[in-house]
C-alpha positions in Angstrom: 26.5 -61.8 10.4 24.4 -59.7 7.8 25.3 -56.3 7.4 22.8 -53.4 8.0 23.9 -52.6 4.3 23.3 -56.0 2.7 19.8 -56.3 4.3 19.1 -52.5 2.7 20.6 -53.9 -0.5 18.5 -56.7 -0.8 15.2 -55.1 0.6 15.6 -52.2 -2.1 16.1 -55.7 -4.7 13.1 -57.4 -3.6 11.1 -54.0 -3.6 12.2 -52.9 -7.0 11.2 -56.5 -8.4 8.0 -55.8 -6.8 8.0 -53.3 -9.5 6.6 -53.5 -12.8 9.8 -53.5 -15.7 8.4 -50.3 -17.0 8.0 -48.3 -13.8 11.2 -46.3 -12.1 11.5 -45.4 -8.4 13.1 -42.5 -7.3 16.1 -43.3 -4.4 13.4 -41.1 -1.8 10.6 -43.2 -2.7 12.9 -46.3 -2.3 13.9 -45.0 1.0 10.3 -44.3 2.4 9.1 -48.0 1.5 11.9 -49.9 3.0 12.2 -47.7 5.7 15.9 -46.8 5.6 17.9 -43.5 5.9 18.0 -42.3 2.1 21.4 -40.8 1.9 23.1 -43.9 2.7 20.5 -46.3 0.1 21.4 -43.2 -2.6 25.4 -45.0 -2.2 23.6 -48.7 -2.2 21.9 -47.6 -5.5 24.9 -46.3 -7.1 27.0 -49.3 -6.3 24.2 -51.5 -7.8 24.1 -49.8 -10.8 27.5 -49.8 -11.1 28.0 -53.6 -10.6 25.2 -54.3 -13.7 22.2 -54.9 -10.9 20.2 -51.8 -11.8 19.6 -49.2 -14.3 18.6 -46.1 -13.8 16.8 -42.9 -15.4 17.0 -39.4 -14.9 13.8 -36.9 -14.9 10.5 -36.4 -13.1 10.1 -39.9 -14.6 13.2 -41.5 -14.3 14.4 -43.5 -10.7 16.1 -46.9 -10.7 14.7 -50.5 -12.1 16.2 -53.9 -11.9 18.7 -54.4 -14.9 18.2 -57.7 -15.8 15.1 -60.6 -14.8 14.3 -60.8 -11.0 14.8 -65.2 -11.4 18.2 -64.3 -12.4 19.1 -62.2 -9.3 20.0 -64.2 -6.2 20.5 -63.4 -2.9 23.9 -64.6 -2.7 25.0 -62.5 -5.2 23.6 -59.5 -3.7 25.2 -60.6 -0.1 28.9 -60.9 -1.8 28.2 -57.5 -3.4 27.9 -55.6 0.3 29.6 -58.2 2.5 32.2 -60.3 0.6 32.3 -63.8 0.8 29.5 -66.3 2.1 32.1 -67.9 4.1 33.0 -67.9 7.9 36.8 -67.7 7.2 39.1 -67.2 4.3 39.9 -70.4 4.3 36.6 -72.2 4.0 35.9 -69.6 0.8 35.6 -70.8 -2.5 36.1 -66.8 -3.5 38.7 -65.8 -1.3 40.3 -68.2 -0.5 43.4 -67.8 2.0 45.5 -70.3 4.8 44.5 -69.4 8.2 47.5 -68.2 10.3 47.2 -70.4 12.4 46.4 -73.6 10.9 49.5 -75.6 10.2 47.7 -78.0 7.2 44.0 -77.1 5.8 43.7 -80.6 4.5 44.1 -81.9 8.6 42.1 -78.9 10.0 38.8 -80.7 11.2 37.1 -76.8 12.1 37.8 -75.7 8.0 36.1 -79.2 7.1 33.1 -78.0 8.8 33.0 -74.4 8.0 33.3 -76.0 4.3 30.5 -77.9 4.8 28.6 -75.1 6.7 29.7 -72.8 3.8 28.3 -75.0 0.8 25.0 -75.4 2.4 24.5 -71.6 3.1 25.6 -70.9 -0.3 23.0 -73.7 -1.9 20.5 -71.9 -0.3 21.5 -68.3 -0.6 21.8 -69.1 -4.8 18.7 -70.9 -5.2 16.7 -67.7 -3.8 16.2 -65.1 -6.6 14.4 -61.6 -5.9 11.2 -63.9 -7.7 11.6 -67.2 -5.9 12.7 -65.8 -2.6 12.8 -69.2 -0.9 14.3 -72.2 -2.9 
């Protein structure tokens, strides 16, 4: 399931790319538009920046911007930011990938074949939407 963080991260994204390149929002302004509790987007914002998604300005002119082109943002990404892998268990993840405890041989585990499969699909998906093309 989607965090309440990851849906904050990537509705603060898509609003940003909204944004002219030029213009800044401030993290209360952010806050207001997407409707979500301010102090807790301020350590959203910060962890963007610091992972190379944003940049950001200081002064009655400054605020955040997207650091690089919205078509080379995708969802995914921004979903394995906040939440980790796409993947429904660590051993179905192409990331993070780990034996299940109590699976005695992935390669003759039927449920990790479909969680694989369920898992690429999601992720096909998830990649091919960008914070310009939100639907692939």
């Amino acid at each position: 399931m989607l965090s309440q963080r990851a849906k904050y991260t990537i509705r603060v994204m898509q609003e940003l790319a909204r944004c002219p390149q030029e213009q800044s929002l401030h993290a209360g302004e952010l806050a207001a538009r997407i409707k979500a509790p301010q102090h807790f987007l301020e350590g959203i914002l910060l962890e963007l920046r610091r992972e190379g998604f944003l940049v950001s300005r200081r002064g009655r002119s400054g605020g955040y911007s997207l650091a690089k082109p919205a078509d080379l943002i995708s969802i995914a990404d921004l979903i394995r930011l906040t939440d980790g892998p796409l993947a429904l268990t660590t051993c179905a993840s192409r990331t993070a990938y780990a034996q299940c405890d109590d699976c005695p041989t992935p390669d003759d585990c039927q449920l990790r074949t479909i969680l694989v499969a369920a898992r690429d699909a999601m992720a096909r998906v998830l990649e091919d939407a960008t914070l310009a093309r939100p639907t692939p």
